[in-house]
VEXDREN-2710 file (C-alpha; in Angstrom, 1 decimal):
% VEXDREN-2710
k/r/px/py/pz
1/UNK/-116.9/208.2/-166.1
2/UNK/-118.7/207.5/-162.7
3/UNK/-117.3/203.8/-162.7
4/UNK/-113.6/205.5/-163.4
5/UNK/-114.0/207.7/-160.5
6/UNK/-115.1/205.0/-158.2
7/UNK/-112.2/203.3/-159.0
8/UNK/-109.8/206.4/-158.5
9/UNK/-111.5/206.6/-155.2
10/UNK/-110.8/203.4/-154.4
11/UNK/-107.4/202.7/-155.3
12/UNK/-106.9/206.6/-153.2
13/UNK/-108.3/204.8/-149.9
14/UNK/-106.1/201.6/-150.6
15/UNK/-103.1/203.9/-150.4
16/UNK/-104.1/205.7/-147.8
17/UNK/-104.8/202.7/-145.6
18/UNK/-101.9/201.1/-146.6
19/UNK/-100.0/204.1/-145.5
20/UNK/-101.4/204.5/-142.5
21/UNK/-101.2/200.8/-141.4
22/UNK/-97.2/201.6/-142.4
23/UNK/-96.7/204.7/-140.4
24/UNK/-98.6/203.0/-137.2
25/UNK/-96.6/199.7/-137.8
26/UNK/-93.1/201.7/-138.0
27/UNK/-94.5/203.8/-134.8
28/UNK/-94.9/200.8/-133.0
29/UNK/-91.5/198.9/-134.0
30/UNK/-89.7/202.6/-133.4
31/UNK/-90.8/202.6/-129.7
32/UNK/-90.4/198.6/-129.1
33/UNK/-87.6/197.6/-131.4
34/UNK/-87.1/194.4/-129.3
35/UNK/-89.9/193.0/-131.1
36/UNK/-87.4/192.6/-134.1
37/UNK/-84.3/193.4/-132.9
38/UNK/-81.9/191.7/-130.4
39/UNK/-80.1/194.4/-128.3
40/UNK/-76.6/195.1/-128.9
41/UNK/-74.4/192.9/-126.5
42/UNK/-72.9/194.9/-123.2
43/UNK/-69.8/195.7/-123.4
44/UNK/-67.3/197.4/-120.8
45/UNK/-67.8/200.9/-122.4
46/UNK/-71.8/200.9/-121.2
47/UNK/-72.2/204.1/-119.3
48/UNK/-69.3/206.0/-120.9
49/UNK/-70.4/209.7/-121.0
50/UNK/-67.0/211.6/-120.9
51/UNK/-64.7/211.4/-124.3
52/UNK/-61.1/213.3/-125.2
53/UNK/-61.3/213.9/-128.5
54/UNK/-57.9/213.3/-129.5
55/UNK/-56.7/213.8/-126.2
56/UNK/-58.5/216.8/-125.4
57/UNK/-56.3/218.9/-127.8
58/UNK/-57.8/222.3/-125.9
59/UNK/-56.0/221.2/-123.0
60/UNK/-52.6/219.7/-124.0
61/UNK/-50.9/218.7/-127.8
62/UNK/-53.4/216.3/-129.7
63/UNK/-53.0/212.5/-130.0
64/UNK/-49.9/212.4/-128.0
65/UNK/-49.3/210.1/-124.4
66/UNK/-49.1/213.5/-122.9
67/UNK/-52.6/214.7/-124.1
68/UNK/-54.0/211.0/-123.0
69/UNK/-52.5/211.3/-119.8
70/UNK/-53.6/214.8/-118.8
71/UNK/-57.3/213.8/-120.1
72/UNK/-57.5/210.7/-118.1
73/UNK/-56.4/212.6/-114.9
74/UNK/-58.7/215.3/-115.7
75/UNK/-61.9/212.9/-115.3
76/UNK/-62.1/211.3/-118.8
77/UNK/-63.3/207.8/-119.3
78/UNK/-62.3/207.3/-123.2
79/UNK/-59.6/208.2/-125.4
80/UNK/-60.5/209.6/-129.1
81/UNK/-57.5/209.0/-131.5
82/UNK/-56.8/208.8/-135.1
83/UNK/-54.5/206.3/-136.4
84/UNK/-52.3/205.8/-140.1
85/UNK/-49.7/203.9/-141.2
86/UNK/-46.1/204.7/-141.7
87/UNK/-43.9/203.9/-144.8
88/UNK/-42.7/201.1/-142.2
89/UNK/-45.8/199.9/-141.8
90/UNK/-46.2/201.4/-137.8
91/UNK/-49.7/201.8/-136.7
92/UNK/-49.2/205.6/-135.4
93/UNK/-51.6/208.2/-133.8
94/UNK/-51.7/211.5/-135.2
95/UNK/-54.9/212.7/-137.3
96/UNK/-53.6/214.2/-141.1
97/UNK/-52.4/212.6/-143.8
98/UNK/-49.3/214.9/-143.4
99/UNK/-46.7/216.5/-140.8
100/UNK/-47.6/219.8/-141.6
101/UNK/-50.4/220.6/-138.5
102/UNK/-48.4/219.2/-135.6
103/UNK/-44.8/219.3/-137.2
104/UNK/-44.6/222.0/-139.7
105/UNK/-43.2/219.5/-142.0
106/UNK/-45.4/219.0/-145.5
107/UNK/-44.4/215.3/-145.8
108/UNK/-47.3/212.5/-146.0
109/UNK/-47.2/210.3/-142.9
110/UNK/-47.2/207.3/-145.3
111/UNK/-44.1/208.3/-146.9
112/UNK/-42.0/208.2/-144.1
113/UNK/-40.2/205.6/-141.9
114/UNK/-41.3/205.5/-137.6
115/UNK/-37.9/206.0/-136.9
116/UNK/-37.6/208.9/-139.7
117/UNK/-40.6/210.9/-138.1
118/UNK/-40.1/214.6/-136.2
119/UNK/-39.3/213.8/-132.5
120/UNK/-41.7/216.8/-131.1
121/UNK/-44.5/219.2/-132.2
122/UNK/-44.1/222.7/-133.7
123/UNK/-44.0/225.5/-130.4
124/UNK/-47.6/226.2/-131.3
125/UNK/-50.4/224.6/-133.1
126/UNK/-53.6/225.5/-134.0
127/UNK/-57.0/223.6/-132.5
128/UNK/-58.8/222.5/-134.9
129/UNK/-62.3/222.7/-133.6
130/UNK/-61.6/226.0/-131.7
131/UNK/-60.8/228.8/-134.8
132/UNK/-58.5/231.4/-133.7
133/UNK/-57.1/229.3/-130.6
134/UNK/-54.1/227.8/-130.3
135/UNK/-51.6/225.6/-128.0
136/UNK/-48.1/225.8/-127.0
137/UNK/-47.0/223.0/-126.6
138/UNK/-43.6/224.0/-124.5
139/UNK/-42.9/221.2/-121.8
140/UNK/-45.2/218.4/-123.3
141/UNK/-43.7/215.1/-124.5
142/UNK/-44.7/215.8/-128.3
143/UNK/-43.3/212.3/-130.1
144/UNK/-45.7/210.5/-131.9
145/UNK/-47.0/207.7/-130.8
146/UNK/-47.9/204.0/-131.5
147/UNK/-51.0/202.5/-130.9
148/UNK/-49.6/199.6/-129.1
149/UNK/-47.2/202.2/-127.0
150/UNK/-51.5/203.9/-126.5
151/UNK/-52.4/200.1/-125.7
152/UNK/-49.1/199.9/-123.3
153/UNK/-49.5/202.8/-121.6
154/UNK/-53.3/202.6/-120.8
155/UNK/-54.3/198.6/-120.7
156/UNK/-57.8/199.2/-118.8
157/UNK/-59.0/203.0/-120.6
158/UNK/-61.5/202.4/-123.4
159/UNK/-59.8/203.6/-126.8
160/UNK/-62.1/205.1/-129.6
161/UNK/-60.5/204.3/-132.5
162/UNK/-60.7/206.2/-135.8
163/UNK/-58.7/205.0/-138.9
164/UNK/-57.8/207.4/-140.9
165/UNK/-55.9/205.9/-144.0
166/UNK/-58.0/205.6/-146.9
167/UNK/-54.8/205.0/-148.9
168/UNK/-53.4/201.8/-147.1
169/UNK/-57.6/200.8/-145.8
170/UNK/-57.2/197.3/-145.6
171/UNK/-53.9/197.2/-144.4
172/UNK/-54.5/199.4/-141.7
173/UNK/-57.6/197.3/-140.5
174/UNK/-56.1/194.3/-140.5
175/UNK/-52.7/195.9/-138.7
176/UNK/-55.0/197.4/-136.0
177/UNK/-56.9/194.4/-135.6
178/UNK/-53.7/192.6/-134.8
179/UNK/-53.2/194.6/-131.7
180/UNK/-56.5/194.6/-130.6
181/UNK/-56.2/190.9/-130.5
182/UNK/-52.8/191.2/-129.0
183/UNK/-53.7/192.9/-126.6
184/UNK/-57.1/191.1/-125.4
185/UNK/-59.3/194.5/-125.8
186/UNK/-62.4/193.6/-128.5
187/UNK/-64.6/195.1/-125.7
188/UNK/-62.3/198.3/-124.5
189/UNK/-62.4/199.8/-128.5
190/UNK/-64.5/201.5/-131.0
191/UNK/-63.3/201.2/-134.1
192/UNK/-64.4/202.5/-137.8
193/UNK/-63.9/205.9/-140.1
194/UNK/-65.8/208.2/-142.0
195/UNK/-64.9/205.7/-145.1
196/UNK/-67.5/203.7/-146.2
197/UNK/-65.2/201.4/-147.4
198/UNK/-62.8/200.8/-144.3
199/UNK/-65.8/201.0/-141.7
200/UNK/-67.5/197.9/-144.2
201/UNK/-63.9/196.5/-143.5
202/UNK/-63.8/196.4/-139.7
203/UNK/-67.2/195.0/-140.0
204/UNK/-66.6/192.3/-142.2
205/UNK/-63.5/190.7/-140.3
206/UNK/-64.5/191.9/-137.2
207/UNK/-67.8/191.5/-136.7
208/UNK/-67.8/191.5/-133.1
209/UNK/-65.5/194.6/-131.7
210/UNK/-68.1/197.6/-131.6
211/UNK/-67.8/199.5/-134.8
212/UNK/-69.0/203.3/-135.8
213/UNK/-70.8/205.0/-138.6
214/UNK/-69.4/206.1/-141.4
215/UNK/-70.2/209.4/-143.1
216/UNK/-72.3/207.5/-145.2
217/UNK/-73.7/205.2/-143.0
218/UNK/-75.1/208.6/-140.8
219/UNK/-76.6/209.3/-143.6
220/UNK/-78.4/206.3/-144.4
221/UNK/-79.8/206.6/-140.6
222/UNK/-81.0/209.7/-141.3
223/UNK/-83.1/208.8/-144.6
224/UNK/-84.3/205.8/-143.0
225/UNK/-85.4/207.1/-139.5
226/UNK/-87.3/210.1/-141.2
227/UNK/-88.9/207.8/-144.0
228/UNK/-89.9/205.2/-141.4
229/UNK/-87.8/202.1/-142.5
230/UNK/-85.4/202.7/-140.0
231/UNK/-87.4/199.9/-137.3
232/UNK/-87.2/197.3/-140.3
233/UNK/-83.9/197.4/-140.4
234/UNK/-80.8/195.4/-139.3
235/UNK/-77.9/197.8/-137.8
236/UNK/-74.1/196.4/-137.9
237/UNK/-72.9/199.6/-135.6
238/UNK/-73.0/199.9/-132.0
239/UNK/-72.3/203.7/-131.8
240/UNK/-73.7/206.5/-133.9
241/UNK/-71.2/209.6/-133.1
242/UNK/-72.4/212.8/-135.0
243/UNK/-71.3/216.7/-134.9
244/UNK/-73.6/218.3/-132.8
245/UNK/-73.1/222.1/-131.8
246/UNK/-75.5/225.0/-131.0
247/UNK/-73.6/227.7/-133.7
248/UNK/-70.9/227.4/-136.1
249/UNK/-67.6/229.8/-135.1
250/UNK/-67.8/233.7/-136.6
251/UNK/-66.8/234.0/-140.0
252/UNK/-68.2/230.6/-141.4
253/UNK/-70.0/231.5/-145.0
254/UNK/-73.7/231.8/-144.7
255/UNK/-74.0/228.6/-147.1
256/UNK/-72.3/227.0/-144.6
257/UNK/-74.4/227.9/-141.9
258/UNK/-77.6/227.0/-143.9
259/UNK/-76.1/223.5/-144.4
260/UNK/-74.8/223.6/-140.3
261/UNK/-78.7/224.2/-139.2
262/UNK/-80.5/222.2/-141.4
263/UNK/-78.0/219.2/-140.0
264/UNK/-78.3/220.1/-136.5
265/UNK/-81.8/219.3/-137.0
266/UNK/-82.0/216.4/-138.5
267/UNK/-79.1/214.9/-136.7
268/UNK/-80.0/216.6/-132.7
269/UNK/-83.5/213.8/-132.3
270/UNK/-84.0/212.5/-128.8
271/UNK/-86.4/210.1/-130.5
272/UNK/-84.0/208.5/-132.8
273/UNK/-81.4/208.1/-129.6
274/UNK/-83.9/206.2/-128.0
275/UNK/-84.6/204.3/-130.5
276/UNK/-80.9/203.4/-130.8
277/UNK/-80.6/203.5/-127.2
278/UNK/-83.1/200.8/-127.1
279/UNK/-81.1/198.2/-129.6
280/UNK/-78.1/198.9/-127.8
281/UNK/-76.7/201.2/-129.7
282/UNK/-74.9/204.3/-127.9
283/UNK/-74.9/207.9/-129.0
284/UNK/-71.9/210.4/-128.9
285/UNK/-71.4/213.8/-129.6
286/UNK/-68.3/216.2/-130.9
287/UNK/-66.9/218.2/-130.5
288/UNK/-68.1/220.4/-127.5
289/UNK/-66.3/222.6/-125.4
290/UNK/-68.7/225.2/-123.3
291/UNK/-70.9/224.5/-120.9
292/UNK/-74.1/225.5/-123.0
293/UNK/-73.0/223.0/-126.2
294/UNK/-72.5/220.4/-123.1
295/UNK/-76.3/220.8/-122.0
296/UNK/-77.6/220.8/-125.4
297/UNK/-76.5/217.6/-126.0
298/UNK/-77.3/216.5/-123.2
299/UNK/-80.8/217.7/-123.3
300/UNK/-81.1/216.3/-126.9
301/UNK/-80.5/212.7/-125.2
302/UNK/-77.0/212.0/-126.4
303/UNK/-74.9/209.2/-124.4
304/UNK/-72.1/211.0/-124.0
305/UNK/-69.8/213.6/-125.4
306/UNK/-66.1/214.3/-127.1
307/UNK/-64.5/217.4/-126.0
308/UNK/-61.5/218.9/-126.1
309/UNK/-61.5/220.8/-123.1
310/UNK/-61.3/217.8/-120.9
311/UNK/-61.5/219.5/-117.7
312/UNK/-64.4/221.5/-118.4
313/UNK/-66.6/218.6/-119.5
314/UNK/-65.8/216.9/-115.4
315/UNK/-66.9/220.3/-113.9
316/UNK/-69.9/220.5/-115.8
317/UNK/-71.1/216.9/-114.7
318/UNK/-69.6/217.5/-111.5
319/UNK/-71.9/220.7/-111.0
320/UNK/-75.5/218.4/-112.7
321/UNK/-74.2/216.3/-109.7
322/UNK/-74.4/219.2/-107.3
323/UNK/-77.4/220.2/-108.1
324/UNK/-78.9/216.8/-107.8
325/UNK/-77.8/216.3/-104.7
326/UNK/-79.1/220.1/-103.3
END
């Protein structure tokens, strides 16, 4: 019995010694990943810290040139869009699978010919990230757009691409990849979805345009960056973009609110920004539009933030610039 307890000893101070030499290597490799890891190459998007998500669809109708023009105007720096595919085959911006958000019309998107699509919104729409709120849209040019018209219209703005057709995946990537060749811009885009499946897609026949995480992919960070393994590992994306808001709008479930706090702290980790910060990977944030959800992402360490309430995100880094300055 003496000799088995010994043993049990033993083999307990192997493990813990073999832990422990774990935890302090994956310490060390979390704070100097360069060790490892060559940095992510620089592209023209390095310093980015203003985003209109979909245009900034607080401010003007969502994923339309009218939207993209009032954002950039308004002190943006990047352009958020979604893109799908028409029955055509017409790369087009505009974020559901159907016409029924913008255009009060139930059809799918992929069912219907360019030329066949409703020429302007509805007179009001809701705003997605904003419960309650809504937008007329009375003197905005409402068509929907192309992404090569997006690519026409603003040749030097950074575009942050998501594709949003699960349906037509590989189609899409390729189609999109055709005009971001076209149109000499592998280092003004961000490309990627919340598919697993499309975002492996960009990666694989594009391996050099900057892609995003996928749903999946976040959460294979997350497990990996609170287990350790994280600094081990290889990491295909260049930019982690992640929900991050203080509270959830009145009238969410309480489930839901258990779910939105547990994620708000695992995903809001200045240490695991730096760490990606450090292999060149850059960090954004959506969707915020107040001045307190703006300085608690910014305090959290992200890179920069989607809004859409373009013109409050410039006076709130307009004002940290103020106060630096007095």
């Amino acid at each position: 019995p003496h000799n088995h307890q010994t043993r049990i000893r033993h083999m307990l101070s192997m493990i813990l010694s073999a832990f422990a030499f774990y935890a302090a290597l994956s310490r060390f490799f979390h704070y100097n990943p360069h060790f490892l890891h060559t940095p992510k190459p620089k592209t023209k998007m390095v310093g980015i810290k203003h985003i209109s998500h979909r245009g900034g669809c607080l401010e003007a109708p969502e994923n339309t040139i009218s939207a993209f023009k009032h954002a950039i105007k308004s002190g943006s720096e990047m352009l958020e869009l979604d893109v799908r595919l028409t029955k055509d085959k017409k790369i087009v911006v505009i974020h559901d699978e159907t016409l029924s958000h913008c255009m009060g019309n139930p059809a799918f998107v992929r069912d219907v010919n360019y030329a066949d699509l409703p020429k302007s919104f509805q007179d009001t729409i809701r705003v997605s990230f904003s419960p309650g709120q809504t937008l007329n849209t009375a003197g905005f040019d409402t068509h929907i757009p192309t992404l090569e018209e997006v690519f026409q219209t603003f040749p030097s703005i950074p575009i942050n691409i998501d594709l949003k057709d699960s349906v037509n995946s590989q189609e899409l990537v390729t189609s999109v990849l055709h005009l971001i060749e076209k149109y000499d811009r592998k280092d003004q885009v961000v490309w990627g979805s919340f598919n697993q499946k499309t975002t492996e897609m960009c990666q694989r026949i594009a391996p050099d345009i900057p892609s995003m995480f996928s749903l999946r992919g976040v959460m294979k960070l997350l497990v990996t960056h609170y287990t350790g393994i994280l600094p081990f590992l290889p990491i295909k994306e260049s930019f982690l973009e992640i929900p991050m808001m203080q509270e959830l709008p009145k009238g969410v479930p309480t489930r839901y609110q258990v779910i939105f706090q547990v994620a708000r702290y695992l995903l809001a980790n200045p240490s695991l920004f730096r760490h990606l910060n450090k292999r060149g990977i850059t960090v954004y944030s959506w969707v915020q539009n107040t001045d307190s959800d703006f300085e608690f992402c910014l305090r959290h360490g992200v890179n920069g933030i989607m809004t859409d309430a373009p013109t409050a995100l410039t006076r709130y880094y307009e004002s940290i610039d103020k106060r630096k300055t007095s």
